[in-house]
N, C-alpha and C positions, 0 to 999 in steps of 0.2 A: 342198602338193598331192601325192595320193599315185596315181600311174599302175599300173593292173596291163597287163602287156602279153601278148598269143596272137601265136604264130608260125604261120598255117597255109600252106606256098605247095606250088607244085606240085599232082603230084594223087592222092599217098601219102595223105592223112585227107582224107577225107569232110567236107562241114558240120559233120556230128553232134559230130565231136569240137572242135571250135570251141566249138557252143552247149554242149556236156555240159561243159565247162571251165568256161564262164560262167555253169552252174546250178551247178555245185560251190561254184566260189566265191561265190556268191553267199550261197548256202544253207549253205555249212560254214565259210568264210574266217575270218569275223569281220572281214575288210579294209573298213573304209572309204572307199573308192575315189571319187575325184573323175573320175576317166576309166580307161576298161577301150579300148585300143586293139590295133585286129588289124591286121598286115601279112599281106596276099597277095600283093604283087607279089613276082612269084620273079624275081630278078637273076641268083644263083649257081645252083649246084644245094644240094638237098636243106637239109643242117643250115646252109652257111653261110647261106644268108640270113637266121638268126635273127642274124648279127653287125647286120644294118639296122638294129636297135634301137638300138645305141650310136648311131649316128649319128642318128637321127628325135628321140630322145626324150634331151635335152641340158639337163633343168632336173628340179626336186623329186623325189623319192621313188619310185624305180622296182622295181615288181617285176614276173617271167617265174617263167613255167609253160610246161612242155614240153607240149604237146597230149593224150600220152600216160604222164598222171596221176592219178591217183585222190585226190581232197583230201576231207580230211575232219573236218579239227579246226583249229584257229585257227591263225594265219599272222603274225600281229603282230609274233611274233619272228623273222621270215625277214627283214624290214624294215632293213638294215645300212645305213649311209653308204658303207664301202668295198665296193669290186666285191667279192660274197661268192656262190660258186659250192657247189654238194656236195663233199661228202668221203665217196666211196665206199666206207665202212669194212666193207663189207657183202661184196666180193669182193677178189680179190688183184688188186694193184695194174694188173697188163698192162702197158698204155701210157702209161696215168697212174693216177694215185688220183682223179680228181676225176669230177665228173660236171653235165653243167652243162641240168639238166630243174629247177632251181630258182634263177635269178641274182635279186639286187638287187643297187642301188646310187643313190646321190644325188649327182646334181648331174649334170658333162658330163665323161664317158669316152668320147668320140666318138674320142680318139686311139686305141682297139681296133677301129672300123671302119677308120680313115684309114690304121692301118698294111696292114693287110689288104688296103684297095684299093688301095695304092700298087701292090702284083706279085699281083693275086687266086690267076691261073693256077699262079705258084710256091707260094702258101700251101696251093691246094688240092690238090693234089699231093703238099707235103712233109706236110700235117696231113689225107691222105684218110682219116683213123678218125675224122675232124671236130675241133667247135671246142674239145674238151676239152683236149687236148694244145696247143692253140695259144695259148689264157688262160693254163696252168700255165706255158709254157716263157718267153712275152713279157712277162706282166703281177702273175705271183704274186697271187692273188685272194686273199681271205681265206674261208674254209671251214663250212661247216654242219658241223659232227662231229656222231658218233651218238646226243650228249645233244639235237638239234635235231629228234628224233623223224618221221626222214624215215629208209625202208628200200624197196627194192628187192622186185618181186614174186617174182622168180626164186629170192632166196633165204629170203624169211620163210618161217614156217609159218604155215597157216590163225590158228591162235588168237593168234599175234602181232599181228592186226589192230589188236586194241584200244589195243595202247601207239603208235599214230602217227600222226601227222598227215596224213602225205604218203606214198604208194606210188607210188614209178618203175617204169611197164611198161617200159620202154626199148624192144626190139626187138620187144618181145608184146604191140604196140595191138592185133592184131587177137582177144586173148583179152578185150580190155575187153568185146564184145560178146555172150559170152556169159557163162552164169550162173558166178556165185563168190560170194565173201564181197564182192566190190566191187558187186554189184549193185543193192543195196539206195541207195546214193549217187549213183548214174548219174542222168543225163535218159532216159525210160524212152523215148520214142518212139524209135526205128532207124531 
């Protein structure tokens, strides 16, 4: 069975990036998906709540999409057994090298929520730049590197479009809404 899963809680994204995720993939994936599940119930603030997944979703073939993505070419190789997070080969490292707007994994890693909930208030705290540094330090995930044709809007250039699959808005969802190279792949109604 293969799950894709949307994170939208709070009230940072609108619908629209919910349903524009669910026409992407629909229309560009190539995923054969047996179930597309959304969480809205916001528990924590902001990114941790995407940690609910490890705990909801504890059987078959799991893949996540950040809200703020532009997908566009096939996905079939995103599909890992082990918890497989981005490798931000795209900017200098910071806080971490990883970036986690594209997770899979198979089977039950519910032990990344349960540690989490054990002290939420300490984790959110010690990891407030979110759940990227908290995967890299506790669980060493295994990685998309940049043969995985996943890059970053901030730093491509326009005509790089064409060699990749995935484009991470990270902090710049609210440029998905206007015109770009990304336009043409969006759900057109706003």
């Amino acid at each position: 069975m293969l799950r894709v899963i949307i994170v939208n809680t709070g009230n940072k994204f609108s619908n629209w990036y919910t349903d524009n995720l669910k026409y992407m993939i629909d229309e560009y994936s190539n995923l054969n998906y047996d179930k597309l599940e959304i969480i809205d119930e916001e528990i924590y603030e902001g990114v941790f709540d995407k940690l609910q997944m490890f705990n909801k979703f504890k059987d078959g073939q799991n893949i996540f999409f950040d809200l703020d993505v532009l997908i566009k070419g096939d996905c079939n190789n995103y599909l890992k057994n082990d918890l497989t997070i981005c490798y931000a080969w795209w900017r200098d490292a910071k806080h971490t090298p990883l970036n986690s707007s594209v997770i899979s994994w198979f089977g039950d890693v519910s032990y990344i929520y349960d540690k989490f909930n054990q002290d939420p208030d300490y984790y959110m705290i010690k990891y407030w730049r979110g759940i990227d540094k908290y995967l890299e330090e506790n669980f060493n995930p295994q990685v998309y590197d940049k043969s995985y044709n996943i890059h970053s809007y901030k730093w491509m250039k326009n005509e790089d479009i064409k060699n990749y699959n995935v484009i991470i808005f990270n902090q710049r969802y609210q440029a998905m809404k206007s015109q770009g190279f990304w336009t043409d792949y969006f759900l057109q109604s706003q």
